[in-house]
N, C-alpha and C positions, 0 to 999 in steps of 0.2 A: 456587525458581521454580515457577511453574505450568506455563506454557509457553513456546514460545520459538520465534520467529517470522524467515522470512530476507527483508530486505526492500531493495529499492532507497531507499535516503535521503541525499540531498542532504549534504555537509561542513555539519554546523546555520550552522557563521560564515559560508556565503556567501550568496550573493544568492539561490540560490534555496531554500536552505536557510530564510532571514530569512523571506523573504515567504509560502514554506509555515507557517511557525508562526504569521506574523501573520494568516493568513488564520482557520486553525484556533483561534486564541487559546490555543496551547499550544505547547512545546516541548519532546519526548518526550526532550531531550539536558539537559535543566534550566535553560535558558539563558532571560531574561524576553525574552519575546516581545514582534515592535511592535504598533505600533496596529494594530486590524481594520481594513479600507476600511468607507467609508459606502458601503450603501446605498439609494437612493431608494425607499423605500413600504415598507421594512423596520424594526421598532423593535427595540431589543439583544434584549427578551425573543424575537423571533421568531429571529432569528440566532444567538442562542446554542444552541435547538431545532436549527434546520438544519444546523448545523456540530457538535451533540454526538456522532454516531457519529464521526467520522473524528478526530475531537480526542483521542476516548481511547486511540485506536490509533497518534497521534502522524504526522507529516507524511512518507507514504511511498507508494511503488507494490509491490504484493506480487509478489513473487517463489516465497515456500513461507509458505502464511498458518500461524497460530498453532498449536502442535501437543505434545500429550504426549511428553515422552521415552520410548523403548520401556521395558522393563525392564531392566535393569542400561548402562542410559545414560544419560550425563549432561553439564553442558553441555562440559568439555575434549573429550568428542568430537565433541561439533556443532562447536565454534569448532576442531577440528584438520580435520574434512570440510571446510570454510568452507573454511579457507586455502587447500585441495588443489582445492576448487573455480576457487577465484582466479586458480592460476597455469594454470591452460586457456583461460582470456580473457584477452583484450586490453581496453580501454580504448578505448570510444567515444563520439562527439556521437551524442546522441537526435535524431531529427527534430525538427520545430517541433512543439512540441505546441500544442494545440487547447481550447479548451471545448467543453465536448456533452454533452448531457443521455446520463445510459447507464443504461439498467434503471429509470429513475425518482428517482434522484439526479443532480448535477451532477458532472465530472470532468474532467480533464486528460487528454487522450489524444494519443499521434504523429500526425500528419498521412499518415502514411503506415508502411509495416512495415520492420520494420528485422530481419535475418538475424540479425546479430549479439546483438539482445536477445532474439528467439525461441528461438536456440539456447542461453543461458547458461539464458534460464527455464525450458527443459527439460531441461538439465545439474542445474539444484538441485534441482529438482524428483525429478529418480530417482536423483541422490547422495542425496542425505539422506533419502530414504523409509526406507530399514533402521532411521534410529538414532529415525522414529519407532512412538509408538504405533498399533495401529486406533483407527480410531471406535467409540467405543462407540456401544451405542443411542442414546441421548440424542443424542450430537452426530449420527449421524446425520439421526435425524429432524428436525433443526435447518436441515440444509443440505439436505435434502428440502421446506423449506417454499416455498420459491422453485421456481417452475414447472422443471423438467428434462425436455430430448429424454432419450431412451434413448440417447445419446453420454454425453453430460454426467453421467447418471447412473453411467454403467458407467466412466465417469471416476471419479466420485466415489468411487466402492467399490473401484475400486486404487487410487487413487492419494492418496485422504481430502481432497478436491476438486474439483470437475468442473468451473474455468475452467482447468485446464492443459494442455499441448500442444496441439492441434487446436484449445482451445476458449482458448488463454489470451488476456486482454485488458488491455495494460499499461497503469494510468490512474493518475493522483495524483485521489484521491477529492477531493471539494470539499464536499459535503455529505452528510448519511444523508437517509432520503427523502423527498422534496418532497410528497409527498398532493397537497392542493386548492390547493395552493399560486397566487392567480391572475395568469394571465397576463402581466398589467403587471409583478407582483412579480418571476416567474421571468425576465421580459427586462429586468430593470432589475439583478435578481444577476447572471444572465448578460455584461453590459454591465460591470458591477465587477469581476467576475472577469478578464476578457480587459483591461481595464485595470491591473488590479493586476500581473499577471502578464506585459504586452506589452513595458515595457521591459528584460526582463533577457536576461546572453548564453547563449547554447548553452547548454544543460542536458547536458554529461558524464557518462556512467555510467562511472565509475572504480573503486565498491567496491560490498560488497554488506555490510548490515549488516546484525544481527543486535538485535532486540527481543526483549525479557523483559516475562513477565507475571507480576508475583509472586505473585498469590493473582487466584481466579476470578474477572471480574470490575474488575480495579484495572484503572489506564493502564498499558499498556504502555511500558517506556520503554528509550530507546536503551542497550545495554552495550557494543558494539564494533561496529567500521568495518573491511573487512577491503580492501584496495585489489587493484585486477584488476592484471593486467600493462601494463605501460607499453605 
C-alpha cells in the first residue's frame, strides 16, 4: 500500500452506503454501483468532471485523511490501533445531515454538532499519529495551497492536517470544485442532491473504516470495517 486512510463509511449494502456510491459512480467496496440521479442543465461529461475527486477516494467522511506509515509500521498496527480505538466508542445516530456548499465544492454535513462524533474524530486523530509518517515537503506544500489561519496551519504541522480538532468539519463530499459552475446549474445539483439523499433512515455511525491506496495516485478502496461498541 501507499497509504492508508481512517474513514467514516456507510456498511456499502445499505441505503446509504448504495446511494453514496450511486451518487459518486463508484464503489470504493467493489460492489456495481446504481444509477447516478439526473441532473437538470447538467450533461454526463459535466458530472462525471464534478464528482471525479471524491469518486477516487470512494463514498466517505474523513476521520484521519490519507497517510504514510511511519517507519517500521505497517498496516497490522494501524488495523490493531483501529480496533482499540473502537472499543472507547459507542455507536451513534448522526444528526440530519444537510447539503451545503463548503469551501467551493458541494457536501453533506450534520445539521448540527454532535459530541459524540467530535470526540471519536479527535480520539483517531492523536491515536494513530505515532504509527504515522511527517509530511514531507511536498505533501506539505500541497495542503498549504488552500488558504490557512495560523490555527489551521499550526494544525497542519502537528498533526499532518489542519481540519482536525478545533477546526474539524464532518461532511460526505459530493463533488471536487465547482469553478464557474452557473447558478441555475449549482441549484438544480443542489436540488438532486437533497433529493436523492431525503428519503433514507438515520445515518448510524457504528464503525470506522479503514481505506488503502495502493500506489500514488490509484482509488482508494475499502479494506476493513471495524464496528464501535454497541
Amino acid at each position: 500500500m501507499h497509504r492508508v486512510a481512517l474513514y467514516f463509511a456507510p456498511d456499502p449494502a445499505s441505503a446509504w452506503g448504495r446511494a453514496g456510491s450511486a451518487w459518486l459512480g463508484r464503489c470504493a467496496a467493489g460492489h456495481t454501483p446504481g444509477a447516478a440521479p439526473a441532473v437538470d442543465g447538467l450533461d454526463a461529461r459535466t458530472w462525471h468532471t464534478l464528482v471525479a475527486d471524491p469518486r477516487r477516494y470512494g463514498w466517505h467522511a474523513t476521520l484521519k485523511p490519507p497517510f504514510r506509515c511511519a517507519p517500521g509500521v505497517g498496516l497490522p498496527q494501524v488495523l490493531a490501533a483501529v480496533d482499540a480505538l473502537c472499543t472507547r466508542h459507542h455507536r451513534f445516530e448522526l444528526p440530519a445531515l444537510q447539503v451545503t456548499c463548503m469551501d467551493g465544492f458541494l457536501a453533506l454535513r450534520p445539521a448540527r454538532a454532535e459530541r459524540a462524533l467530535d470526540r471519536l474524530a479527535a480520539d483517531t486523530v492523536q491515536a494513530l499519529h505515532p504509527l504515522a509518517a511527517p509530511l514531507d515537503a511536498a505533501e506539505l506544500a500541497r495542503r498549504r495551497r488552500a488558504p490557512l489561519t495560523p490555527e489551521q496551519d499550526a494544525l497542519l504541522q502537528a498533526w499532518g492536517y489542519p481540519w482536525v480538532l478545533s477546526q474539524f468539519r464532518f461532511h460526505f463530499s459530493l463533488t471536487g470544485p465547482l469553478g464557474a459552475l452557473p447558478p441555475v446549474a449549482l441549484q438544480g445539483l443542489m436540488e438532486a442532491a437533497a433529493r436523492h439523499f431525503h428519503d433514507l433512515p438515520p445515518c448510524t455511525f457504528d464503525r470506522v473504516s479503514v481505506f488503502i491506496e495502493p500506489a500514488p495516485g490509484a482509488d482508494l478502496m475499502l479494506h476493513s470495517q471495524h464496528g464501535l461498541t454497541a
